[in-house]
PyMOL Python script that loads the backbone (N, CA, C, O; Angstrom):
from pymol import cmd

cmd.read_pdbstr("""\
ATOM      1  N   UNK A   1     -19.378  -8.881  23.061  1.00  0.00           N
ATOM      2  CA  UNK A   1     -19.537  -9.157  21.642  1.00  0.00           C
ATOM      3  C   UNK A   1     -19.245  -7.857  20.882  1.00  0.00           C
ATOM      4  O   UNK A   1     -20.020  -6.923  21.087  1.00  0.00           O
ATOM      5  N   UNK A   2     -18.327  -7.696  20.115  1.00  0.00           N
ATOM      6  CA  UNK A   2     -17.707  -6.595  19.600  1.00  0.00           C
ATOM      7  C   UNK A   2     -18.830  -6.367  18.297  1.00  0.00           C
ATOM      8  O   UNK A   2     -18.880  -5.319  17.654  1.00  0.00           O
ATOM      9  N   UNK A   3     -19.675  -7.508  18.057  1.00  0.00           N
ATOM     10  CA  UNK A   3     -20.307  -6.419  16.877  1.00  0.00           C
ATOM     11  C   UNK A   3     -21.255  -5.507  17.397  1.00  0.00           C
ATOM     12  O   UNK A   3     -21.534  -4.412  16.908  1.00  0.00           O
ATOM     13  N   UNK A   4     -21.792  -6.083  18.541  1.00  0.00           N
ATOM     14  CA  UNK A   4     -22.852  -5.543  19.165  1.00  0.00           C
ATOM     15  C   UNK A   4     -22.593  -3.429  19.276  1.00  0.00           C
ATOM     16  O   UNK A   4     -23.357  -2.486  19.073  1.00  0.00           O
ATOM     17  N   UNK A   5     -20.780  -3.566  19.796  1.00  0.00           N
ATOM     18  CA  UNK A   5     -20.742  -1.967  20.164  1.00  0.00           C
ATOM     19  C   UNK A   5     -21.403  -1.205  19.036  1.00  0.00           C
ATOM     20  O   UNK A   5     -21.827  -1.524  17.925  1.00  0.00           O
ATOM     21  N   UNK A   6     -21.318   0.165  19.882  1.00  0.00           N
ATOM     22  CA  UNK A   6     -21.026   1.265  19.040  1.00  0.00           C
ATOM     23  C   UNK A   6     -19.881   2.124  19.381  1.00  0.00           C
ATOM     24  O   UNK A   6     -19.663   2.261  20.585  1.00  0.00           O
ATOM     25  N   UNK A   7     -18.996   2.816  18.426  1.00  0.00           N
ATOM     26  CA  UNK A   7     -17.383   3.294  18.701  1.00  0.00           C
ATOM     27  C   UNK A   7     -18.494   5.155  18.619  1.00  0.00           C
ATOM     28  O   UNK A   7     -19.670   5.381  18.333  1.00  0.00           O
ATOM     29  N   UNK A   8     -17.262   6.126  19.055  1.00  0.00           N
ATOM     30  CA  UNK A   8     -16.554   5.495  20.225  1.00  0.00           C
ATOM     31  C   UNK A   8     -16.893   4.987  21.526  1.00  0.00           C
ATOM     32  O   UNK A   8     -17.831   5.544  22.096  1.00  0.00           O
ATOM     33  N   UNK A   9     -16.460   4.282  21.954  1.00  0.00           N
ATOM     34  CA  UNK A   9     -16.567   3.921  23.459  1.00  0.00           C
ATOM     35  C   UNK A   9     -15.877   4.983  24.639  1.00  0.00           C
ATOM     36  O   UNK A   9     -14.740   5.445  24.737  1.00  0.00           O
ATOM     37  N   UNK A  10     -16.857   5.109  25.308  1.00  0.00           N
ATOM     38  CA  UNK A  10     -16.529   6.346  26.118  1.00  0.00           C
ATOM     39  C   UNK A  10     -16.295   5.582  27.976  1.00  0.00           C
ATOM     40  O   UNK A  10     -16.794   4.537  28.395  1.00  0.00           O
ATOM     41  N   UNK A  11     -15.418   6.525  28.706  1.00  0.00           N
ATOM     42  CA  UNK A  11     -15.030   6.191  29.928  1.00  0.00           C
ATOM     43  C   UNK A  11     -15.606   7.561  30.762  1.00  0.00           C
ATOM     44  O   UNK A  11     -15.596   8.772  30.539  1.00  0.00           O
ATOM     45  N   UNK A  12     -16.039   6.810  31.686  1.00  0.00           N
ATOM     46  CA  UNK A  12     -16.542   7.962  32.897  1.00  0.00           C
ATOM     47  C   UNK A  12     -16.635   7.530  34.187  1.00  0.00           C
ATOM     48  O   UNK A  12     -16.294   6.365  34.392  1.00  0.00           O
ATOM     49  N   UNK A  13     -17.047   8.240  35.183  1.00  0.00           N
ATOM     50  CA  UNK A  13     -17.599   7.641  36.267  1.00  0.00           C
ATOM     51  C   UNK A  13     -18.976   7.840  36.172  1.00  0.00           C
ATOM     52  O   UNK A  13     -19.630   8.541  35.400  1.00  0.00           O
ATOM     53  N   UNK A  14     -19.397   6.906  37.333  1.00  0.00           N
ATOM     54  CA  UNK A  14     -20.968   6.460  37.381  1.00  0.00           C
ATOM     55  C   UNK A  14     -21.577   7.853  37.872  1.00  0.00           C
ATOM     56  O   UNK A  14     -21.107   8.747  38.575  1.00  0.00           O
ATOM     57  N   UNK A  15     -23.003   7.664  37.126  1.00  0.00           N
ATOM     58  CA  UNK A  15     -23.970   9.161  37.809  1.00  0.00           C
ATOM     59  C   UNK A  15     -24.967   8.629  38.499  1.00  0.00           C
ATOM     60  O   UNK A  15     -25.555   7.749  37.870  1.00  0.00           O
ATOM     61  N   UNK A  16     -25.333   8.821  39.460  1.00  0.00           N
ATOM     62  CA  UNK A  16     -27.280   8.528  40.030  1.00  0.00           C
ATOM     63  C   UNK A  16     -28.134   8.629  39.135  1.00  0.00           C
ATOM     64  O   UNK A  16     -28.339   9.725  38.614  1.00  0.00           O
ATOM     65  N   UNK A  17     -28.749   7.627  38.798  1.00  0.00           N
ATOM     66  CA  UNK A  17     -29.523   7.115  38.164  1.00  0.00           C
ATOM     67  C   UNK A  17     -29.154   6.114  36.424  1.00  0.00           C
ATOM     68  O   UNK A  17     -29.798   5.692  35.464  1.00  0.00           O
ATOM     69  N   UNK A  18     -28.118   6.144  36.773  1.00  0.00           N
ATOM     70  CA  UNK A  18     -27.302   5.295  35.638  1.00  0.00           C
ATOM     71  C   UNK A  18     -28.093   3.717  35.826  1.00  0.00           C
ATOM     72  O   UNK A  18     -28.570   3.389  36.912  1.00  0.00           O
ATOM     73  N   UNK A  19     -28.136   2.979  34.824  1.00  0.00           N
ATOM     74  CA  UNK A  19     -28.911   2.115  34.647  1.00  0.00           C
ATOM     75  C   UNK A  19     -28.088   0.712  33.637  1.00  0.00           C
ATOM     76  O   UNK A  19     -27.315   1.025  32.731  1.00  0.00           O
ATOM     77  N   UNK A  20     -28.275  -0.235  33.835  1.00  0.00           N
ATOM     78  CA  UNK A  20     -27.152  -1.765  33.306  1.00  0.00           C
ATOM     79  C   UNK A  20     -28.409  -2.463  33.517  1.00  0.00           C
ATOM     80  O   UNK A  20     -29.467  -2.148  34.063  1.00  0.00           O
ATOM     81  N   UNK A  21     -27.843  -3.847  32.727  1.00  0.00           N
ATOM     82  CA  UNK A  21     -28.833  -5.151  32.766  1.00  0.00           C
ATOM     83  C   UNK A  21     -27.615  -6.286  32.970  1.00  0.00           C
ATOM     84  O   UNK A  21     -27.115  -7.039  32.135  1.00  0.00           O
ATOM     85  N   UNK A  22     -27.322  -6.119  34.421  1.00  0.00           N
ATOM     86  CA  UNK A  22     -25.808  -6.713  34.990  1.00  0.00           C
ATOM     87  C   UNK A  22     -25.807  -8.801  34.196  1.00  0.00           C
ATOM     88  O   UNK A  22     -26.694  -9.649  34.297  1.00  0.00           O
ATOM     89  N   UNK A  23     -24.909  -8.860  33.743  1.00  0.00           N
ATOM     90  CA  UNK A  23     -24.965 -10.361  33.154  1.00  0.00           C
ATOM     91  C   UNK A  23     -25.589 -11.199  34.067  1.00  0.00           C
ATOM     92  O   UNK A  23     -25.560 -11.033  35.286  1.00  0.00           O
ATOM     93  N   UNK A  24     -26.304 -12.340  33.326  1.00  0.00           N
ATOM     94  CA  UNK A  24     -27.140 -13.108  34.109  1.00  0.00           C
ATOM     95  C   UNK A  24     -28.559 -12.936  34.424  1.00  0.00           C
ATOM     96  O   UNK A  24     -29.310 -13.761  34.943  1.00  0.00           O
ATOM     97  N   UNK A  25     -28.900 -11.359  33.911  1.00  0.00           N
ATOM     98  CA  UNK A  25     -30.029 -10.658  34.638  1.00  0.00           C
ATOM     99  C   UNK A  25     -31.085 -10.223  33.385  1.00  0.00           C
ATOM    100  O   UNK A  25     -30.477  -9.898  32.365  1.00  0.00           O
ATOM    101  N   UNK A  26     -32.344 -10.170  33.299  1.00  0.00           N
ATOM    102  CA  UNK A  26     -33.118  -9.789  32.368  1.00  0.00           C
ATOM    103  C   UNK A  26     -33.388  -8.406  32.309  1.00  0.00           C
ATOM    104  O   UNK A  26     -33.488  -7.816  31.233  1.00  0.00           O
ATOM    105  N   UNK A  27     -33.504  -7.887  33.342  1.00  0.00           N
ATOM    106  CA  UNK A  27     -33.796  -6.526  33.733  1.00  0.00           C
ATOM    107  C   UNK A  27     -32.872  -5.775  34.061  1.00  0.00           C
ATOM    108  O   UNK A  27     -31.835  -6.286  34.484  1.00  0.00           O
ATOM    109  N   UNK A  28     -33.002  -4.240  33.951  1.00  0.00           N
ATOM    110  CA  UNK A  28     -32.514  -3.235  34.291  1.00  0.00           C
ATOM    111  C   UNK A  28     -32.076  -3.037  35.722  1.00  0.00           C
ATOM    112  O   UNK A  28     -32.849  -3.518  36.551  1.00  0.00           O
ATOM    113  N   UNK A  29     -30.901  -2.373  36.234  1.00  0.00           N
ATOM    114  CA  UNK A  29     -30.753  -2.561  37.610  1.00  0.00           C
ATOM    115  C   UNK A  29     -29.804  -1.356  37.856  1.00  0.00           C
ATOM    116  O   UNK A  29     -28.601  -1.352  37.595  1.00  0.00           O
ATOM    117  N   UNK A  30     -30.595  -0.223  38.456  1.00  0.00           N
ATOM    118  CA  UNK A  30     -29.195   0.882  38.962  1.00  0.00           C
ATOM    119  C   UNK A  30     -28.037   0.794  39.436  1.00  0.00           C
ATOM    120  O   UNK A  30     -27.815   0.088  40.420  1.00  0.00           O
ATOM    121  N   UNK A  31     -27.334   1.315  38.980  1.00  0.00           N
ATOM    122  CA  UNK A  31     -25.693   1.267  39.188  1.00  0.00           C
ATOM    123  C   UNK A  31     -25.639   1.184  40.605  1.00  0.00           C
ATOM    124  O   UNK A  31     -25.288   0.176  41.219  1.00  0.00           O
ATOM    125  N   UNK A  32     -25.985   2.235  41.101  1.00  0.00           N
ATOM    126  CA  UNK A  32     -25.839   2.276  42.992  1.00  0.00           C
ATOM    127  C   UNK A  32     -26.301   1.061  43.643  1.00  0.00           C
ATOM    128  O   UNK A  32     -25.840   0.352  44.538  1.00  0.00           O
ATOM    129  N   UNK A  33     -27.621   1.026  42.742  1.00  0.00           N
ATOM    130  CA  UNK A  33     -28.242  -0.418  44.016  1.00  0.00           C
ATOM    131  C   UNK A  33     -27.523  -1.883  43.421  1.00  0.00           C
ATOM    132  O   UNK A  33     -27.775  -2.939  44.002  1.00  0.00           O
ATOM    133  N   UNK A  34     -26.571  -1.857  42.167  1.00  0.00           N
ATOM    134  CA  UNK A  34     -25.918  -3.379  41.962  1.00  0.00           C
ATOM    135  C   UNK A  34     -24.627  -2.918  42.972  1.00  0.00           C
ATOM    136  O   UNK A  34     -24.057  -3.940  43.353  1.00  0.00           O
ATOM    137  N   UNK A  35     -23.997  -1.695  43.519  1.00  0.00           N
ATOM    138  CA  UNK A  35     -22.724  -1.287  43.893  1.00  0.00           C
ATOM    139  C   UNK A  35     -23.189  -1.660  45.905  1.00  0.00           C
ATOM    140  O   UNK A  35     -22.568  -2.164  46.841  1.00  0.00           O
ATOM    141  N   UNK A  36     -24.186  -1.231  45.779  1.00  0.00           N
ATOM    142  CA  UNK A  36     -24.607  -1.583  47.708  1.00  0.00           C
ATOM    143  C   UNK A  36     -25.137  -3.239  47.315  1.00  0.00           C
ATOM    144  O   UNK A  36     -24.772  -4.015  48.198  1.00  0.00           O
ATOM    145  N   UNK A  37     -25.705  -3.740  46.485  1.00  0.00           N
ATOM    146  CA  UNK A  37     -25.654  -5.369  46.287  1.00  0.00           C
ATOM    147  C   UNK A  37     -24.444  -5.616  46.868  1.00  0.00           C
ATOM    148  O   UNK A  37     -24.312  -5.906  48.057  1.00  0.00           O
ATOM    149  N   UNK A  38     -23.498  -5.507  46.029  1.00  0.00           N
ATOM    150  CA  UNK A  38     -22.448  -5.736  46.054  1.00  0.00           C
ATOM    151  C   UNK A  38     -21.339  -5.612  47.349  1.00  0.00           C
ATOM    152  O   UNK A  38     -20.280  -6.233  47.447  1.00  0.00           O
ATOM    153  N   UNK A  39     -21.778  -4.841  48.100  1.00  0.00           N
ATOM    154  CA  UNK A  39     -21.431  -4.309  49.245  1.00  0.00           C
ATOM    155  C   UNK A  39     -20.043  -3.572  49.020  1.00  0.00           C
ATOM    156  O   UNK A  39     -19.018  -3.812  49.657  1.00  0.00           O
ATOM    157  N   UNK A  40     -20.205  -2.486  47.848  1.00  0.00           N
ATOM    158  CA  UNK A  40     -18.447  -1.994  47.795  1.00  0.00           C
ATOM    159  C   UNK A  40     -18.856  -0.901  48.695  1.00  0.00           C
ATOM    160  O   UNK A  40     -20.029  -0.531  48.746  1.00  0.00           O
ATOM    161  N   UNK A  41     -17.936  -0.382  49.396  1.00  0.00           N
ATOM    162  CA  UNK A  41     -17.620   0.535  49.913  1.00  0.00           C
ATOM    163  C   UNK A  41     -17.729   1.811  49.368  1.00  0.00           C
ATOM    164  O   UNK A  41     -17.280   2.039  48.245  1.00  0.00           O
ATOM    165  N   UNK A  42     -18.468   2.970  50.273  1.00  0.00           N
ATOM    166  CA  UNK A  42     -18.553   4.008  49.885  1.00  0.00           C
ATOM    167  C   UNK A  42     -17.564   5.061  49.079  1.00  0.00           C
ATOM    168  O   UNK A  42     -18.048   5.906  48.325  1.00  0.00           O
ATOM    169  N   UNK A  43     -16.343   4.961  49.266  1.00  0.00           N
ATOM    170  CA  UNK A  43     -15.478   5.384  49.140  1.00  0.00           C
ATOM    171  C   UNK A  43     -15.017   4.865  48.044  1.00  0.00           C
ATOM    172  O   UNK A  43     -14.308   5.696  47.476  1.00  0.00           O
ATOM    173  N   UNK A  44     -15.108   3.530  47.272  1.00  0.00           N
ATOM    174  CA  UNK A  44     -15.070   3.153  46.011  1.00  0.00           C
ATOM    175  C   UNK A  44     -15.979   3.099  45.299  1.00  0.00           C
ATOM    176  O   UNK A  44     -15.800   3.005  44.084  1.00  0.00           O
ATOM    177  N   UNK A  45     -17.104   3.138  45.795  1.00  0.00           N
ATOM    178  CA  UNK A  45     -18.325   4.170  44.738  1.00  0.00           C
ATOM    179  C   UNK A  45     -18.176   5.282  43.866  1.00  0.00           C
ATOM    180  O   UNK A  45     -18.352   5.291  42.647  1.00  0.00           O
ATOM    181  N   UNK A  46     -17.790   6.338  44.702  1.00  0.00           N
ATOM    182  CA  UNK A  46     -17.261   7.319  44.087  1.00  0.00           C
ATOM    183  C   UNK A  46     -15.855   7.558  43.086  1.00  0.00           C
ATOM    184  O   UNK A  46     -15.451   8.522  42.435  1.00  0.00           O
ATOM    185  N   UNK A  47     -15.490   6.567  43.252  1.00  0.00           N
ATOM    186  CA  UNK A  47     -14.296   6.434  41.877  1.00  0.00           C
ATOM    187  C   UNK A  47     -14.570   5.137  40.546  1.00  0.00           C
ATOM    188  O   UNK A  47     -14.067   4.875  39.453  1.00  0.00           O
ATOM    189  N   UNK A  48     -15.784   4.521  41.513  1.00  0.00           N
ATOM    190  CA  UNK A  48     -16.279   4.174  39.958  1.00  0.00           C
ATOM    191  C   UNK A  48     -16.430   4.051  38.575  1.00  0.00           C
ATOM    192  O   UNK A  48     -17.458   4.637  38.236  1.00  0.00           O
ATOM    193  N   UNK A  49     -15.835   3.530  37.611  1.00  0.00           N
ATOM    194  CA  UNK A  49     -16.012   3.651  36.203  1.00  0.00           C
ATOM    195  C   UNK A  49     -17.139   3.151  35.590  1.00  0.00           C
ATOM    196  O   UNK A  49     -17.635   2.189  36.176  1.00  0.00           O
ATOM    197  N   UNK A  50     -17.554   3.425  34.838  1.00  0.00           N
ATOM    198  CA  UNK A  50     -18.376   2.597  33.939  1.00  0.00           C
ATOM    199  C   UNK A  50     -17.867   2.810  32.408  1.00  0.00           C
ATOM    200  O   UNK A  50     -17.220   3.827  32.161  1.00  0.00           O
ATOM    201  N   UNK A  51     -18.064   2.140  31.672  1.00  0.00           N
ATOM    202  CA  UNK A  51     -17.674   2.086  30.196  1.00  0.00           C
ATOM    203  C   UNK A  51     -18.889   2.261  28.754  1.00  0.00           C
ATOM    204  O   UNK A  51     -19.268   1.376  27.987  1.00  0.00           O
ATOM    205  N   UNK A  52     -19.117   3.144  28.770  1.00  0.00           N
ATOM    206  CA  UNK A  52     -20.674   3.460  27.614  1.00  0.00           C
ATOM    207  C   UNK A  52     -20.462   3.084  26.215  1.00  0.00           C
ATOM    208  O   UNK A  52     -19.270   3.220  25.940  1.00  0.00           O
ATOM    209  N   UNK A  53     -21.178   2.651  25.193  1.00  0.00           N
ATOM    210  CA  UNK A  53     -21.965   2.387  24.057  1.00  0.00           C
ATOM    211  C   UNK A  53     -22.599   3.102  23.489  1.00  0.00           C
ATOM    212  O   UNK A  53     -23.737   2.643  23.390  1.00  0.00           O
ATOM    213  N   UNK A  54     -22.456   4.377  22.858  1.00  0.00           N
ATOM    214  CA  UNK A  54     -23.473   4.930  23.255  1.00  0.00           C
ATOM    215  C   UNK A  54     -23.987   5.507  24.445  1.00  0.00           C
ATOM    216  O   UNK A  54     -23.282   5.944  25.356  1.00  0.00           O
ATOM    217  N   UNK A  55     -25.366   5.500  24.420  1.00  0.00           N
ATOM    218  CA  UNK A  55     -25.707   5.523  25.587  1.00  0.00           C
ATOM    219  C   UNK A  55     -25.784   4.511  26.454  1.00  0.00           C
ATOM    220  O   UNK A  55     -26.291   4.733  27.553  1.00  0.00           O
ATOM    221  N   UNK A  56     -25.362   3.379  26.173  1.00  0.00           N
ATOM    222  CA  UNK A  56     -25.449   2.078  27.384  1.00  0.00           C
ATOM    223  C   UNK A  56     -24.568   2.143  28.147  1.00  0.00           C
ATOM    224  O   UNK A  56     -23.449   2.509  27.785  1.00  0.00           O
ATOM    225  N   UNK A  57     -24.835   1.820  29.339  1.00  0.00           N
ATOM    226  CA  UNK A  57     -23.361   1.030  30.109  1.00  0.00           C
ATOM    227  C   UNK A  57     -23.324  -0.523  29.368  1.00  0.00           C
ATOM    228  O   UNK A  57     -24.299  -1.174  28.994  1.00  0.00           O
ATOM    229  N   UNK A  58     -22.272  -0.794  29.305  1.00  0.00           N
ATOM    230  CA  UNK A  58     -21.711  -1.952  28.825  1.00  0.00           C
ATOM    231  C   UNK A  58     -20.687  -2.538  29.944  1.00  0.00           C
ATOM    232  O   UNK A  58     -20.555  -3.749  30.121  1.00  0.00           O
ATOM    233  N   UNK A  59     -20.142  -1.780  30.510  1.00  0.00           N
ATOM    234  CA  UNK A  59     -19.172  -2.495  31.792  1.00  0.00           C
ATOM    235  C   UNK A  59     -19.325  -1.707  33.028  1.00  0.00           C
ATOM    236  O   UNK A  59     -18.613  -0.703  33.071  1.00  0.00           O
ATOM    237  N   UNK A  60     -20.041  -1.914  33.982  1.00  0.00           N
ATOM    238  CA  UNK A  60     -19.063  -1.617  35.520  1.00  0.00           C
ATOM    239  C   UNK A  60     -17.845  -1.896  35.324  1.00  0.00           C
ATOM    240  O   UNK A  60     -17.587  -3.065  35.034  1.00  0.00           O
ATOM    241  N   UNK A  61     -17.128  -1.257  35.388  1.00  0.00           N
ATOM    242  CA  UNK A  61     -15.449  -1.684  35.231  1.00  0.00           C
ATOM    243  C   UNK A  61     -14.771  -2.388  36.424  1.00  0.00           C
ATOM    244  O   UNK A  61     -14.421  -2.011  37.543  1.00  0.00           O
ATOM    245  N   UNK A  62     -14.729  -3.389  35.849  1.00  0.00           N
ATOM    246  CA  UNK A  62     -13.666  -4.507  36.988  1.00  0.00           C
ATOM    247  C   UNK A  62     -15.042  -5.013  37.635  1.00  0.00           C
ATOM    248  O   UNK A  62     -14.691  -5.829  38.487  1.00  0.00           O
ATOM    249  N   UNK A  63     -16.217  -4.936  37.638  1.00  0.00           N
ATOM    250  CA  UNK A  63     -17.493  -5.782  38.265  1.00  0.00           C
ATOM    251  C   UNK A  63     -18.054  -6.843  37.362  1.00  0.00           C
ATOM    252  O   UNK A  63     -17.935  -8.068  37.354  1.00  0.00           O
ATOM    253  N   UNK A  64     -18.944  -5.674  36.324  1.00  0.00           N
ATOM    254  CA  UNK A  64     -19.991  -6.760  36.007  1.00  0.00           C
ATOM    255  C   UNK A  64     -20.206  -6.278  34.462  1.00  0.00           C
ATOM    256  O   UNK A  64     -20.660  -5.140  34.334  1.00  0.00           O
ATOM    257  N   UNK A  65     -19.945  -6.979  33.343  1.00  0.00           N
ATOM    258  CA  UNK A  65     -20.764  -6.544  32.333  1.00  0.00           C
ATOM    259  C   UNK A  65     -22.480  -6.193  31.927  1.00  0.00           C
ATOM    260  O   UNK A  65     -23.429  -6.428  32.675  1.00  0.00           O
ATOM    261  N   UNK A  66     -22.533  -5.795  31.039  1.00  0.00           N
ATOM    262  CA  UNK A  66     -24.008  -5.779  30.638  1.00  0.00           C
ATOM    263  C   UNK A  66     -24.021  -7.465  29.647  1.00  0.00           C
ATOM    264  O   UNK A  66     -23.239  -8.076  28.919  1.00  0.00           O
ATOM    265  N   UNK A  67     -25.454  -7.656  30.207  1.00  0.00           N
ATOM    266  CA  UNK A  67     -25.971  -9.259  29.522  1.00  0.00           C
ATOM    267  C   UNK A  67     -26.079  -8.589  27.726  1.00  0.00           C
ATOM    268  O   UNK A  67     -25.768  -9.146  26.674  1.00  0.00           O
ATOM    269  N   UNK A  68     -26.500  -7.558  27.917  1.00  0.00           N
ATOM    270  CA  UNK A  68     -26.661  -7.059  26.317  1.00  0.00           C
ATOM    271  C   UNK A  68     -26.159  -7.493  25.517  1.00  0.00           C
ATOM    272  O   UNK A  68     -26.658  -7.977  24.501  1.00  0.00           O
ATOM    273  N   UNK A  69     -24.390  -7.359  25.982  1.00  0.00           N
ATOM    274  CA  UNK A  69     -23.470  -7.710  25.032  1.00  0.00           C
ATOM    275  C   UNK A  69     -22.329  -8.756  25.202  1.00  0.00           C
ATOM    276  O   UNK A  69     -21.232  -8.929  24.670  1.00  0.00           O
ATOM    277  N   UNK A  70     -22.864  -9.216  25.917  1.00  0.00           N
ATOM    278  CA  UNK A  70     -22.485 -10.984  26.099  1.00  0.00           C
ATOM    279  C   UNK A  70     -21.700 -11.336  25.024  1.00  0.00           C
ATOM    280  O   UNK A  70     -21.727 -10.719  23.959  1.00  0.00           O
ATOM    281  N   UNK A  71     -20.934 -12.386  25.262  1.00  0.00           N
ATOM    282  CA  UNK A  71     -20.480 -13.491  23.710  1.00  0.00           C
ATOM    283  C   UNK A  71     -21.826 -14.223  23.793  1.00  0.00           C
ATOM    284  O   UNK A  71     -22.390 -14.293  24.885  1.00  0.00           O
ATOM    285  N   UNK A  72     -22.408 -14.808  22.621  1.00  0.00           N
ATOM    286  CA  UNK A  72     -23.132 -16.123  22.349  1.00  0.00           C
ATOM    287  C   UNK A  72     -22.608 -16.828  21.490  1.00  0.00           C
ATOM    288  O   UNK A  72     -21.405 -16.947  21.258  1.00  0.00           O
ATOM    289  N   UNK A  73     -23.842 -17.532  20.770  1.00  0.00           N
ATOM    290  CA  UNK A  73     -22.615 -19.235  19.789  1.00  0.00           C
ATOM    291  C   UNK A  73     -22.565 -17.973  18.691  1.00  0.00           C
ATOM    292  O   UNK A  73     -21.576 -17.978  17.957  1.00  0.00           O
ATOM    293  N   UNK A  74     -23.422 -17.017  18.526  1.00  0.00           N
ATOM    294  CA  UNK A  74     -23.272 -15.878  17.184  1.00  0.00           C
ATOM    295  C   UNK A  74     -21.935 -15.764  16.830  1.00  0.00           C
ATOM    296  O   UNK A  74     -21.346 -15.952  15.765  1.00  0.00           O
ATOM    297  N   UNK A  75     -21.459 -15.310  18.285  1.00  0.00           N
ATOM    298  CA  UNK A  75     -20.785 -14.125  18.107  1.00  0.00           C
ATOM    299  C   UNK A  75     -19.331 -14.396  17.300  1.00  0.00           C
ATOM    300  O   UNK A  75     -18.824 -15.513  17.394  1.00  0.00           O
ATOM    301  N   UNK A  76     -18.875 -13.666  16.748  1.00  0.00           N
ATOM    302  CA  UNK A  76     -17.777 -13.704  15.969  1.00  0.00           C
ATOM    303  C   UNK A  76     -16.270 -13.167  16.114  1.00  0.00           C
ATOM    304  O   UNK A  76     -15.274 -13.780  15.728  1.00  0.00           O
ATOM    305  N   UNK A  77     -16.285 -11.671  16.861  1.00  0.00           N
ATOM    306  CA  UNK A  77     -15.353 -11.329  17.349  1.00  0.00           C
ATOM    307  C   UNK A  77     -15.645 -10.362  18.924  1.00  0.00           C
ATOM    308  O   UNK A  77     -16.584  -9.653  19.286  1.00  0.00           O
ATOM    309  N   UNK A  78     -14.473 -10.719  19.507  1.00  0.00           N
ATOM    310  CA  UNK A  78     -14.247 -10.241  20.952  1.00  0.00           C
ATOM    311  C   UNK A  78     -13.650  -8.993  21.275  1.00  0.00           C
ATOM    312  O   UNK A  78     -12.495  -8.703  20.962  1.00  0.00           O
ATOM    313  N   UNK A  79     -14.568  -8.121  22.012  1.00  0.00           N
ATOM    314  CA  UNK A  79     -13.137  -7.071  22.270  1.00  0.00           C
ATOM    315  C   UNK A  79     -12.823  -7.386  23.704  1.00  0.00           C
ATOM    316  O   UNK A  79     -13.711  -7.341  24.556  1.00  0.00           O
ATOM    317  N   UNK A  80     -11.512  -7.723  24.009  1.00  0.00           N
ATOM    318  CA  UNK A  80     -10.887  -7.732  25.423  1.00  0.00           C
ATOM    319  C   UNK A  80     -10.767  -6.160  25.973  1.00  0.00           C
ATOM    320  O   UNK A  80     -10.345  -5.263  25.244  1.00  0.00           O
ATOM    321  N   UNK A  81     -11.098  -5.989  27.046  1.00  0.00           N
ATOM    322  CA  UNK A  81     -10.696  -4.593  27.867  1.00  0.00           C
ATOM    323  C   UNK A  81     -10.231  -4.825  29.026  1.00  0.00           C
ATOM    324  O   UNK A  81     -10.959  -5.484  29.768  1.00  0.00           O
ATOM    325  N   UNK A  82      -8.903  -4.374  29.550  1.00  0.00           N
ATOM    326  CA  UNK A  82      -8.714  -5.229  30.757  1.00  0.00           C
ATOM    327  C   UNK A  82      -8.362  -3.659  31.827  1.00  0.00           C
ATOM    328  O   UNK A  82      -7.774  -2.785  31.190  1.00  0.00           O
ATOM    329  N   UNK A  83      -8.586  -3.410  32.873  1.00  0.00           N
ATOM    330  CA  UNK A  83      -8.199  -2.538  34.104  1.00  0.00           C
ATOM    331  C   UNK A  83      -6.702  -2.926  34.289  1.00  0.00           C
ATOM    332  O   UNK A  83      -6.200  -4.033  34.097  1.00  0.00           O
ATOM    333  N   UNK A  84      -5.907  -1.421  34.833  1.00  0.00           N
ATOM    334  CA  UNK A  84      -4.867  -1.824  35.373  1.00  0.00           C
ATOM    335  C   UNK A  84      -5.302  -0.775  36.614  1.00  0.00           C
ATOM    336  O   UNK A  84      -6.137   0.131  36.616  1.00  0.00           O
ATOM    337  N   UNK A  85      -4.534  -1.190  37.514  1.00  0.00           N
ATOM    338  CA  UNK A  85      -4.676  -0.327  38.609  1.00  0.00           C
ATOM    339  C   UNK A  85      -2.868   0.531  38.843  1.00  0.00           C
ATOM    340  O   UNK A  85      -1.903  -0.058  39.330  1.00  0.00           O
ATOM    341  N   UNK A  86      -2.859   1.928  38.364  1.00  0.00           N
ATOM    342  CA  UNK A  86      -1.714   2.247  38.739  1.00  0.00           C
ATOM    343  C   UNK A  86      -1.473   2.827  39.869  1.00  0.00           C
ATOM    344  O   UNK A  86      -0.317   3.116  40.180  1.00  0.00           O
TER     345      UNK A  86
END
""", "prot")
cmd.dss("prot")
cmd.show_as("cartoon", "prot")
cmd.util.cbc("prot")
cmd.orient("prot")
């Protein structure tokens, strides 16, 4: 939900102890422990993106959004972000 951001939107990789409320989910859930959920591989852990708000994560990139900023019936406009892999 694009009204929800805040600009700019910043790109990084993930730190220990980074923190999301992965869609679907009410609660808070560390980056590492949704990434071993997930069963990715160690080696793609560490190249990890996440996409910030501020201070939120708003995307695991290419995983999982944050429920935060969901579309609902509200919402009005979309921002698309899409990964390329070069």
């Amino acid at each position: 939900d694009e009204a929800k951001l805040q600009y700019p939107l910043r790109l990084r990789r993930w730190r220990e102890g980074d923190s999301f409320v992965p869609f679907g989910m009410s609660g808070h859930k560390k980056v590492g422990d949704f990434l071993t959920d997930q069963k990715v591989p160690l080696v793609e852990r560490g190249r990890q993106f996440v996409l910030l708000s501020g201070e939120d994560i708003v995307w695991v990139v290419g995983r999982r959004i944050d429920d935060r900023y969901a579309l609902t019936s509200e919402s009005e406009n979309v921002l698309k972000i899409t990964r390329e892999i070069i």
